[in-house]
C-alpha positions as CSV (number, residue, x, y, z in Angstrom):
1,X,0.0,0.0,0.0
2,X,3.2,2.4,0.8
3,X,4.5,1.6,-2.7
4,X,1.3,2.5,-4.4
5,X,1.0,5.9,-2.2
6,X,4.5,6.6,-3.2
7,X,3.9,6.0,-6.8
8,X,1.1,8.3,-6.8
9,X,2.7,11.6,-4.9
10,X,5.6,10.7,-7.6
11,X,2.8,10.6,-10.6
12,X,1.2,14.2,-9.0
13,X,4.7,15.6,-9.1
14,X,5.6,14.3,-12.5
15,X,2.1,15.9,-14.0
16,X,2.6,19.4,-11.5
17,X,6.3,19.7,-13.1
18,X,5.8,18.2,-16.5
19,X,8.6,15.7,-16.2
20,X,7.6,13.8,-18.7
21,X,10.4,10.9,-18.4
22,X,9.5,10.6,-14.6
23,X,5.6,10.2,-15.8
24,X,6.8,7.2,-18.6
25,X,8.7,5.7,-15.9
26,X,5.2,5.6,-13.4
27,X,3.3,4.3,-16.0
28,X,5.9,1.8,-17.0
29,X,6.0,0.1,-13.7
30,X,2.2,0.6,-13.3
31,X,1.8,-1.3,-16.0
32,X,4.5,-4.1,-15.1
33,X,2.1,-4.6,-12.0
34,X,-0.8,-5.1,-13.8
35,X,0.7,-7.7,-15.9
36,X,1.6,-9.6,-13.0
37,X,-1.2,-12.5,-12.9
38,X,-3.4,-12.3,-9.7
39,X,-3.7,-14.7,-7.4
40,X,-6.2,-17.5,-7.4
41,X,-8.9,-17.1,-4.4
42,X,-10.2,-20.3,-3.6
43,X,-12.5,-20.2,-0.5
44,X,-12.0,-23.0,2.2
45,X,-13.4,-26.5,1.2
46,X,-17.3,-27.5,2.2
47,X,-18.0,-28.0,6.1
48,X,-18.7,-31.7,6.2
49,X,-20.5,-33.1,9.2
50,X,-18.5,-36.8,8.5
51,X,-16.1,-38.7,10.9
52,X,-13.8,-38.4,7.4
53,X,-13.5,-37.2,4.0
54,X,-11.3,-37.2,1.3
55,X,-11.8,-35.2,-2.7
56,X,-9.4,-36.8,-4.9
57,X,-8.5,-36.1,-8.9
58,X,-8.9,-39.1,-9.9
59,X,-6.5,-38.4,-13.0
60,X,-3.5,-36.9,-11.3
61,X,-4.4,-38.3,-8.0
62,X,-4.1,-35.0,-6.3
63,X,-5.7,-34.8,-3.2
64,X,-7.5,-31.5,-3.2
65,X,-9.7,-31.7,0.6
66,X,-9.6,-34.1,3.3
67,X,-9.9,-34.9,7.2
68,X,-8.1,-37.9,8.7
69,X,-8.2,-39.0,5.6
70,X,-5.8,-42.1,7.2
71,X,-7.8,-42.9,9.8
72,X,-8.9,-46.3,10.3
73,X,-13.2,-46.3,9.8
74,X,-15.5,-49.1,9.4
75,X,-16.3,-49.2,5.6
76,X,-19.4,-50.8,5.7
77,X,-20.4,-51.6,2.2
78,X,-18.2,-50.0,0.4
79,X,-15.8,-52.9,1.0
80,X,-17.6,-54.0,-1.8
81,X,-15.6,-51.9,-3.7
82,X,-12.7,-54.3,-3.4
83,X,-15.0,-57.0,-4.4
84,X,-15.9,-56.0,-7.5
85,X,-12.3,-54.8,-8.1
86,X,-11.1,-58.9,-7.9
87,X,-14.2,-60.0,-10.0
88,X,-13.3,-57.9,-12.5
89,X,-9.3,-59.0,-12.4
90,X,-11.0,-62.3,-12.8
91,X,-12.8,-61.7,-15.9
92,X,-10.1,-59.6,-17.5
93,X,-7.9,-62.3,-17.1
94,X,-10.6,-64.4,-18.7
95,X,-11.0,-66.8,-15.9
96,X,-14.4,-66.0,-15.7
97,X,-17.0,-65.1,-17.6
98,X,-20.7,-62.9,-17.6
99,X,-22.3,-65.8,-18.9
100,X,-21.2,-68.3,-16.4
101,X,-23.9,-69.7,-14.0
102,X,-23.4,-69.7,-10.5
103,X,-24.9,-72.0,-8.0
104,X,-26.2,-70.0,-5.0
105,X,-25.1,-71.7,-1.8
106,X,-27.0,-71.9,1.6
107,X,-24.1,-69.3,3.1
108,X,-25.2,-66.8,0.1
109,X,-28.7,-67.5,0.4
110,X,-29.1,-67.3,4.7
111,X,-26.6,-63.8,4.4
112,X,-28.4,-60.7,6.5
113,X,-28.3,-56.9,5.3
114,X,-28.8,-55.9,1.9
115,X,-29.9,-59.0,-0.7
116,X,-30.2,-59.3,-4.2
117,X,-32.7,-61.9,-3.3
118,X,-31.3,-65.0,-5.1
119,X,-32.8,-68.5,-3.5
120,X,-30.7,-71.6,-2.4
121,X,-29.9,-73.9,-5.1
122,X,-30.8,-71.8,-8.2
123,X,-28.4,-70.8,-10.9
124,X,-27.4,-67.0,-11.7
125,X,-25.8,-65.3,-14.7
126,X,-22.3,-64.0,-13.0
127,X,-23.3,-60.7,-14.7
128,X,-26.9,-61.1,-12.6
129,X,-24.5,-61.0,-9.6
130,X,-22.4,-58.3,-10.4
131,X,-25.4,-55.9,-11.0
132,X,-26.9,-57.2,-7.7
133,X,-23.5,-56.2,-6.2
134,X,-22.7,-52.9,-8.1
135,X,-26.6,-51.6,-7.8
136,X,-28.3,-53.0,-4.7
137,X,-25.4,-53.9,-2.3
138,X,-26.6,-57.1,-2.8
139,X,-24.8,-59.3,0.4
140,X,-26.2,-62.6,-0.9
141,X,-24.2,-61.7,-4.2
142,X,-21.0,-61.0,-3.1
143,X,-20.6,-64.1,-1.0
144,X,-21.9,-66.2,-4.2
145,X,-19.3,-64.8,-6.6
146,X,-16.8,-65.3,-4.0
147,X,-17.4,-68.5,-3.4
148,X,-17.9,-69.7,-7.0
149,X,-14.2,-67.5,-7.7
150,X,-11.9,-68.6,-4.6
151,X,-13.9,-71.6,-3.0
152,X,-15.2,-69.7,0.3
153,X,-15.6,-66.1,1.1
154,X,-12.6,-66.9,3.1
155,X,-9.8,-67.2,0.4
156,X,-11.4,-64.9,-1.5
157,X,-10.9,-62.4,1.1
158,X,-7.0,-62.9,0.8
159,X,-7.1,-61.9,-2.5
160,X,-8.9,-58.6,-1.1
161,X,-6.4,-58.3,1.4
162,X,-3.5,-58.7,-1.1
163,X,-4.8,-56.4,-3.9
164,X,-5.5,-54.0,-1.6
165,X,-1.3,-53.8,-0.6
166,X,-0.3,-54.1,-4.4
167,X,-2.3,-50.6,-4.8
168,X,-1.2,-49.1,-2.1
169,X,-3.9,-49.5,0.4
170,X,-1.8,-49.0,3.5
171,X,-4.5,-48.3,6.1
172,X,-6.9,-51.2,5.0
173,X,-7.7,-54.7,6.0
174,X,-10.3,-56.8,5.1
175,X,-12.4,-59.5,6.9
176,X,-15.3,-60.3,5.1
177,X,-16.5,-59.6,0.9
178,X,-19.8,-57.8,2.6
179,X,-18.4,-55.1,5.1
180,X,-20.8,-56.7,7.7
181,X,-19.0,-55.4,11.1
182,X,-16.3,-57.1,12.1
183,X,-13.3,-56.0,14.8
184,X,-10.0,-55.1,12.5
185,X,-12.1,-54.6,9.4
186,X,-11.3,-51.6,8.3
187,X,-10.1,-49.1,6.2
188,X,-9.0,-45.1,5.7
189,X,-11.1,-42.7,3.3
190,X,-7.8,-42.1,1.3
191,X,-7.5,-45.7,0.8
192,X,-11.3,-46.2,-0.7
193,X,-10.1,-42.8,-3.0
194,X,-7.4,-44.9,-4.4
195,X,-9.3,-48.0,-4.9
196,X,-12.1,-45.6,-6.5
197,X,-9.8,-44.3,-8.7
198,X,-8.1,-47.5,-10.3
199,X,-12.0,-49.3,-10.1
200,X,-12.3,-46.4,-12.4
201,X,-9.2,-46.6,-14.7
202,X,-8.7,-50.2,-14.7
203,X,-11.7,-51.7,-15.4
204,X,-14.2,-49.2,-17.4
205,X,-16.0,-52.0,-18.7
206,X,-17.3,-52.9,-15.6
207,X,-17.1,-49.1,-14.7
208,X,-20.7,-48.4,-16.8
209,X,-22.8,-50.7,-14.2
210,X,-22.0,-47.8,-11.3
211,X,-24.4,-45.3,-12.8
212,X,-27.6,-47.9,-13.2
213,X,-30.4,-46.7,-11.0
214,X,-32.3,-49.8,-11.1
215,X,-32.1,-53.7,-10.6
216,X,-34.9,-55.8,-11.2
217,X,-34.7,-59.4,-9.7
218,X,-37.3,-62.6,-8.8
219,X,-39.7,-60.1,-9.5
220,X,-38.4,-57.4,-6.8
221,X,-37.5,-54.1,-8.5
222,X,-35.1,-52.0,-6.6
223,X,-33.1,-48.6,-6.5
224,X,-29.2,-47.9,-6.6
225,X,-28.9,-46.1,-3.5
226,X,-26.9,-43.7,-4.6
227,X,-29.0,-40.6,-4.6
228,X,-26.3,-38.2,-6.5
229,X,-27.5,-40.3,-9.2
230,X,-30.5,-38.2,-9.5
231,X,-29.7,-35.3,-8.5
232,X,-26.2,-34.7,-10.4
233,X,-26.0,-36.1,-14.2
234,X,-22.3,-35.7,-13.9
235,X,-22.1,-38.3,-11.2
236,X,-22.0,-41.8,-12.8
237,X,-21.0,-43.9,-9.3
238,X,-19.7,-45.7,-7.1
239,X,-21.1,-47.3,-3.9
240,X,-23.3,-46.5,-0.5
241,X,-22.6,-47.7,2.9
242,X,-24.6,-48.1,5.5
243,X,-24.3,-49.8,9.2
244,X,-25.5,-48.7,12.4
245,X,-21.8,-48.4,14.0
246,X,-20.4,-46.8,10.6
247,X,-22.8,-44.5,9.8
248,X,-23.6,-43.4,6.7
249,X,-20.9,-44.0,3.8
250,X,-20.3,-42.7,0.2
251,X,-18.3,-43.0,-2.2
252,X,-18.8,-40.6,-5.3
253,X,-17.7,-39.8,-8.7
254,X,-18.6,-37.0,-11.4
255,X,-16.8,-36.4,-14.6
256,X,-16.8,-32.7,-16.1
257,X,-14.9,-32.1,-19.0
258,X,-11.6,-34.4,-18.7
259,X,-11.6,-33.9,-15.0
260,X,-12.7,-36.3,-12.9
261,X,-13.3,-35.9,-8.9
262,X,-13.7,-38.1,-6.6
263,X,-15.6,-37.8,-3.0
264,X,-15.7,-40.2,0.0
265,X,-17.3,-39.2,3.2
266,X,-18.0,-42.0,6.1
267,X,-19.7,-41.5,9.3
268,X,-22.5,-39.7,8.1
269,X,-25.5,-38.6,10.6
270,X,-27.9,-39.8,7.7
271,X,-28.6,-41.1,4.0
272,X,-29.4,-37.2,3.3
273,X,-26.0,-35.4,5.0
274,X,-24.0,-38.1,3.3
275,X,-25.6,-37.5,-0.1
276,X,-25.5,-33.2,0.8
277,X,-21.9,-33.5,1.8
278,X,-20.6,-35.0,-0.9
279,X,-22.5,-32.9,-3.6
280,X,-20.8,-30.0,-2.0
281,X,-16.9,-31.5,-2.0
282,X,-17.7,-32.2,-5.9
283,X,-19.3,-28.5,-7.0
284,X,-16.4,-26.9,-5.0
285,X,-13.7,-29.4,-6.4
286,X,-15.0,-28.3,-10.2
287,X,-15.8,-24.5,-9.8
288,X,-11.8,-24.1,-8.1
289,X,-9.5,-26.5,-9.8
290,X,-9.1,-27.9,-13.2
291,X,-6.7,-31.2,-14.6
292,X,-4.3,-31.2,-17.4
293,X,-2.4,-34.0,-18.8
294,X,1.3,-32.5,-18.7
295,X,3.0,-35.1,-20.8
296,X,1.7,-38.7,-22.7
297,X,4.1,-42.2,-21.3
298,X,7.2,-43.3,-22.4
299,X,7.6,-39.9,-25.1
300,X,11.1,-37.9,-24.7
301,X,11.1,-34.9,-23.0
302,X,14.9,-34.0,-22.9
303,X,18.4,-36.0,-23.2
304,X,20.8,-36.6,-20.4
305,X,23.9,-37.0,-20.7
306,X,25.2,-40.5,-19.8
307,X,28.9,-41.1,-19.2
308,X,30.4,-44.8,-19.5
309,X,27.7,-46.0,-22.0
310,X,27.8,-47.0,-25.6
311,X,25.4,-43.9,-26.6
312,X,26.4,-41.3,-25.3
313,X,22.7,-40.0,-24.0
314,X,19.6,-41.5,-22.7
315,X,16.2,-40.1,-23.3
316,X,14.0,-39.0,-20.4
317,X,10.3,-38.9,-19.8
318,X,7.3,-40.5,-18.4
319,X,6.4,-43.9,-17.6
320,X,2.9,-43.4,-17.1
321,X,0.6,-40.0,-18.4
322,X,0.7,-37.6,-16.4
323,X,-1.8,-35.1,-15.4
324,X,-1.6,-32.5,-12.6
325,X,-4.2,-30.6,-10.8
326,X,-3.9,-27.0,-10.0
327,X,-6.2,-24.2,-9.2
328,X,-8.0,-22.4,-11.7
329,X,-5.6,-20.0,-13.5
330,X,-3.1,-20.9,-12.3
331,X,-1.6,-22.8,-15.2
332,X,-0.8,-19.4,-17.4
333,X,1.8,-18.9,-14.4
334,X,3.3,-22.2,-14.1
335,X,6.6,-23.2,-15.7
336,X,8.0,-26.6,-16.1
337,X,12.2,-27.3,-15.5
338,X,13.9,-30.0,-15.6
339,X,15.9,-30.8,-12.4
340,X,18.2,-33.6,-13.6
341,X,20.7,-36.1,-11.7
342,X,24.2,-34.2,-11.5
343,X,26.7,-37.3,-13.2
344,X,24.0,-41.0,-14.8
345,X,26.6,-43.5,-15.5
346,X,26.0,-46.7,-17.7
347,X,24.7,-49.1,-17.1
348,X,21.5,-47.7,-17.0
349,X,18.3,-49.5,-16.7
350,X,14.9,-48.3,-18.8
351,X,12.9,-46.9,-15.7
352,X,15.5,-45.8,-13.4
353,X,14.7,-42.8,-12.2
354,X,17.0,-39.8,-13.3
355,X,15.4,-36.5,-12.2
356,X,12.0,-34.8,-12.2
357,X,9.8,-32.5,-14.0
358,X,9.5,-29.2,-11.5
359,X,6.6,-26.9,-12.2
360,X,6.3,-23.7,-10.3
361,X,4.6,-20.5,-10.4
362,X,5.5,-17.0,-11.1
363,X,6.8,-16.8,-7.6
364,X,9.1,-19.1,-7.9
365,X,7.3,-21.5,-5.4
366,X,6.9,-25.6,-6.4
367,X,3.2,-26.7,-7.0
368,X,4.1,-29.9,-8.4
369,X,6.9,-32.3,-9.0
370,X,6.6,-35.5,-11.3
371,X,9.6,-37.9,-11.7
372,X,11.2,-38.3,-14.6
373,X,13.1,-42.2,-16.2
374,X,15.0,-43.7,-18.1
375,X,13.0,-44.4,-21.5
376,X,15.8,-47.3,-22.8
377,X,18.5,-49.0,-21.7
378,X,21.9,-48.0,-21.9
379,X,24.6,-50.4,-21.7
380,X,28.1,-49.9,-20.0
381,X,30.5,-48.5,-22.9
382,X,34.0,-50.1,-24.1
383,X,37.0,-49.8,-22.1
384,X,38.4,-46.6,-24.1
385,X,35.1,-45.2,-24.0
386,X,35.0,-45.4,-20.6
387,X,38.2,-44.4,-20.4
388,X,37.8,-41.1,-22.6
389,X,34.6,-40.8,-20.3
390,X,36.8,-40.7,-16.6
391,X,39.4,-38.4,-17.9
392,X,36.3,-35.9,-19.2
393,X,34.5,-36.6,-16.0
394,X,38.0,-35.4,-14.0
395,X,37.9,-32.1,-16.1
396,X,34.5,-31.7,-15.9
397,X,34.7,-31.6,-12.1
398,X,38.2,-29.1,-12.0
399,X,36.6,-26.6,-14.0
400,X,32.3,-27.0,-13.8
């Protein structure tokens, strides 16, 4: 405020005295500021009334709101999140199929809490099930697919357990294919964010059957109860929760544009506040932030040097595409560097990582970093080569 007070006695004077270089000078610097971009004002996120919540990207994985988003909290039914995540491994690996028939057992059939209502002994389509799963939390459902799959809902709940650590799922373990209560079976809203984000990218196929609003069964007709469903057309997913010691439980997902959020609030007073809540994490997530994929996999970005080798560079980039999350307009202010390992010596492997992309703003601060690999091999060099390559290596060192 000083500065612009300043500036303005200095302007007065200029105009008072007709100094007409002091008066360019003003209005050079005036201008200067003005180019300057402004800040982006992003208000703070929804109040959410929750034990825990989480808004995920579901491209760049950014998490953009949250609230012991670690903590361990019953899941309830959106364990059967994980469920439907092995099913699907199973049929992608073409070890089982929609069409297959599945016995329902006495165990499905007897299950309490939500049903598909399938009867003991009968047959059903595996795709019947997976609907009865996806749509109407169907408890009799998941046990019968995990029983026909792994031979009892108990192995196939080690297959939970161990998909769940190959994503990353650190704060999760599973007891039952349900989410029935159960001491120890828990998990963390992060956690359910990253498992509703590769349910999403790994298996769009299956993805589709998240947005269905009705299941008809044995002549019972019955809604998803996912009410976001009807109230927001970008929401196309994923699963409700309900128990009487977790609460209500949601887990959410709109798509505008390319950007896709992704909302999980547990421990909700009711079916109503859980539904609220999470409409309001996804309209604020939307109106303040936007996604951009920075760079596509495996294309070359820049060229290291690499000493020792039989080529004398390796090519850098991505192994995977990369998209980043940043508040709106912020992007005309952020520029990318590369910040590269100081001396890569052969042999170097395809996917070793050599340095990382660093994007920053006009202020010099870091909003994001994304690592940067090897994109091919390079194999150790000859021995002059490697010769030629120590003596440059000593002067490079003596004189920068």
């Amino acid at each position: 405020m000083q500065v612009r007070k300043n500036r303005l006695i200095t302007l007065i004077s200029c105009i008072k005295n007709k100094k007409i270089s002091g008066l360019l000078s003003i209005l050079m610097a005036a201008s200067s500021a003005l180019a300057q971009p402004m800040p982006t004002l992003i208000p703070p996120s929804p109040d959410i009334v929750g034990k825990a919540y989480v808004l995920m990207d579901a491209n760049s994985g950014t998490i953009l709101a949250e609230k012991d988003a670690d903590k361990a909290v019953e899941p309830a039914s959106l364990t059967k999140m994980m469920t439907m995540y092995v099913v699907s491994s199973f049929l992608h690996d073409h070890q089982l199929a929609l069409r297959d028939e599945v016995r329902i057992s006495k165990n499905a059939w007897e299950t309490e809490g939500s049903k598909l209502f399938v009867k003991h002994g009968e047959k059903v389509p595996v795709l019947t099930l997976i609907k009865g799963i996806i749509v109407v939390s169907g408890n009799d459902a998941s046990i019968a697919l995990a029983e026909h799959i792994a031979g009892s809902e108990k192995a196939f709940v080690s297959l939970m357990n161990s998909t769940a650590a190959q994503l990353g799922m650190n704060h999760t373990h599973f007891y039952n294919v349900t989410g029935l209560p159960h001491d120890g079976h828990t998990a963390s809203v992060k956690d359910l964010a990253i498992l509703a984000k590769a349910l999403v990218h790994d298996y769009p196929d299956e993805y589709q059957w998240y947005k269905e609003k009705w299941l008809s069964y044995n002549g019972i007709k019955q809604p998803n109860r996912n009410r976001l469903l009807w109230r927001d057309t970008h929401v196309d997913g994923i699963k409700t929760g309900h128990t009487e010691s977790a609460g209500y439980c949601l887990v959410s997902s709109a798509q505008q544009g390319n950007m896709r959020l992704i909302a999980v609030v547990v421990g909700e007073p009711s079916d109503n506040a859980r539904t609220d809540d999470s409409q309001s994490l996804i309209t604020w997530g939307f109106r303040f932030f936007e996604t951009r994929e920075l760079y596509q996999a495996n294309q070359p970005l820049v060229k290291a040097r690499a000493w020792m080798g039989k080529s004398s560079h390796v090519p850098l980039g991505v192994q995977q595409r990369t998209s980043v999350t940043l508040a709106k307009g912020l992007w005309k202010q952020v520029k990318p560097s590369f910040d590269l390992t100081k001396t890569i010596k052969a042999p170097i492997k395809a996917g070793t990582s050599l340095g990382t992309v660093v994007l920053k703003n006009h202020d010099g601060e870091v909003v994001a970093k994304v690592p940067l690999v090897a994109l091919s091999d390079v194999e150790q060099g000859g021995f002059f080569a490697r010769l030629f390559d120590r003596i440059a290596l000593l002067f490079h060192g003596w004189f920068g």
